[in-house]
C-alpha positions in Angstrom: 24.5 -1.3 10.2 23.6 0.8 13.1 20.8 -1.5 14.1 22.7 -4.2 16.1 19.8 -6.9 14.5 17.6 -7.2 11.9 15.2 -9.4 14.2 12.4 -8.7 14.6 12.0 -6.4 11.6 9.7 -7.2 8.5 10.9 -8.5 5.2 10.6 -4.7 3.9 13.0 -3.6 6.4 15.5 -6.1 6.1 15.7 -5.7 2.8 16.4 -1.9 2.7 19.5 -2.8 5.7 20.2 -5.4 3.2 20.3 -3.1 0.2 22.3 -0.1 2.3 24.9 -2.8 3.4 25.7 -4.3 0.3 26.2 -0.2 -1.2 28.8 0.0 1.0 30.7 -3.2 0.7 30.5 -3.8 -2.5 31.0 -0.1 -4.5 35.0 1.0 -4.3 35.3 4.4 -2.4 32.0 4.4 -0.3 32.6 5.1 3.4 29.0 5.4 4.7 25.7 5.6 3.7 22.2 7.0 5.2 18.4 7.3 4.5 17.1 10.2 5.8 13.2 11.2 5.8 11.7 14.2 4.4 11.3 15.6 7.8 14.9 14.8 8.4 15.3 12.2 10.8 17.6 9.2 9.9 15.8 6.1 8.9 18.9 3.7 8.0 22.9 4.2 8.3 25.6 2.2 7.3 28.1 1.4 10.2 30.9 3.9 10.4 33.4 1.1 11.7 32.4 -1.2 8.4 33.5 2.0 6.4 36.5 2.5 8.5 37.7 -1.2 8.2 37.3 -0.5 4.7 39.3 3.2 4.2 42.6 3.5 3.9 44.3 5.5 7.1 40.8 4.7 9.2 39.0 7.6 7.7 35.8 7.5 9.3 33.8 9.6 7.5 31.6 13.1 9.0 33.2 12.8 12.5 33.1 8.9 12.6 29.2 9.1 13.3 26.1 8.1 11.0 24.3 11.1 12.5 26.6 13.5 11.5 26.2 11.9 7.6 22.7 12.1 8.1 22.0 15.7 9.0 24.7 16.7 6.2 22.4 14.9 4.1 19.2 16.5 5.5 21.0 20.0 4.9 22.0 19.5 1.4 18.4 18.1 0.9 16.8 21.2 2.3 19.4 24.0 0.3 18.6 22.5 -3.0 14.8 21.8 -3.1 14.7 25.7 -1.8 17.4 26.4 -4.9 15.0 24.5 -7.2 11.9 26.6 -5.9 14.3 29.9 -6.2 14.9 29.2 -10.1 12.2 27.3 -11.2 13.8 24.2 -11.3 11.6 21.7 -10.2 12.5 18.8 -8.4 15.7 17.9 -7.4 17.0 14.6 -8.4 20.5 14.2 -7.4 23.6 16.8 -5.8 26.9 16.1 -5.3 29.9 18.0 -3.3 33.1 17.1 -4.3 35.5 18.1 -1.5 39.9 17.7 -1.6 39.4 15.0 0.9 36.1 13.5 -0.4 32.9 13.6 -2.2 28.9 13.6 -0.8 26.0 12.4 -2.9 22.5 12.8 -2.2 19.4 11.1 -4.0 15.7 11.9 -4.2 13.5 9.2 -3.2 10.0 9.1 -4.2 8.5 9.7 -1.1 10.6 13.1 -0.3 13.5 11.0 1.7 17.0 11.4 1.1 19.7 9.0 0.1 23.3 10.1 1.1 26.5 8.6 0.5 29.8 9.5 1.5 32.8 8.8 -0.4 36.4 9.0 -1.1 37.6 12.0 -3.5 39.1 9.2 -6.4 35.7 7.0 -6.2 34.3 6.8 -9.7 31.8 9.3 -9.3 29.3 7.5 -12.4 29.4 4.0 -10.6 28.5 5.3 -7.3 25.3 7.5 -8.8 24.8 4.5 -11.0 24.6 2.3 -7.4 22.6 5.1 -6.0 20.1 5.0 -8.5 19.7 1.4 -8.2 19.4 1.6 -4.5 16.4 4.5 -5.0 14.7 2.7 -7.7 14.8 -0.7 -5.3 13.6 1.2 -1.9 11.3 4.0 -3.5 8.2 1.9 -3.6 8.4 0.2 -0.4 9.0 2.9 2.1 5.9 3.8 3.1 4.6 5.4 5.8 4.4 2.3 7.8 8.4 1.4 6.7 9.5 4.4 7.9 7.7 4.6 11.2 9.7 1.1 11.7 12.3 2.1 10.2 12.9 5.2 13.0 11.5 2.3 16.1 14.5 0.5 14.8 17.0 4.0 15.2 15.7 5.0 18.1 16.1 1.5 19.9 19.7 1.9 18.8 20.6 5.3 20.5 
């Protein structure tokens, strides 16, 4: 994780660096993760190096850094609830980008954050949505306004 420590945190927030780690380690052909806000600041990350270790050739994601992951996420977010508006669509749920080099999911959480995960361009694209959607349905209802305030003490202590 970013975070050097979970000390200190509370249960909730453990949990959700808990959760993040273990969608990276355990799902082939995930190279980072983040939890963005609705307002677009990054709440969790996954640890570029633990997704490097784990890459073949030490790709190291969006530039090697979280933030980079993160605002890519916070972009995509913004482009396609303003698509949605444009056509009527209603809310989005989940976009993907599939790249030559690699693929970027993002995932609606119930409180207007944003899950994002970066991955290689062979990962199987129905097990890492399927681990996404676990991940949502696990974190939506317990980051609340109080989580996420902690959760961005936690970030900013880090930087």
């Amino acid at each position: 994780m970013t975070a050097p420590s979970t000390f200190g945190l509370s249960s909730e927030a453990r949990n959700l660096h808990w959760l993040l780690s273990n969608l990276v380690e355990e799902v082939p052909g995930v190279h980072s993760v983040t939890v963005v806000s609705s307002d677009g600041l990054m709440l969790l990350s996954s640890d570029p190096g633990l997704a490097a270790a784990k890459a073949a050739g030490g790709h190291r994601g969006p530039r090697g850094s979280s933030a980079d992951l993160a605002t890519i996420v916070s972009g995509i977010g913004s482009l396609t609830i303003g698509a949605a508006k444009l056509m009527d669509g209603g809310g989005v749920k989940q976009t993907m980008v599939a790249m030559d080099e690699g693929s970027v999911f993002v995932m609606s959480i119930s409180d207007g954050s944003l899950l994002g995960v970066h991955a290689t361009p062979d990962c199987d694209m129905s097990v890492v949505a399927y681990h996404m959607a676990l991940f949502v349905g696990r974190a939506g209802h317990v980051l609340t306004p109080e989580l996420r305030s902690e959760l961005r003490k936690s970030m900013e202590s880090t930087q």
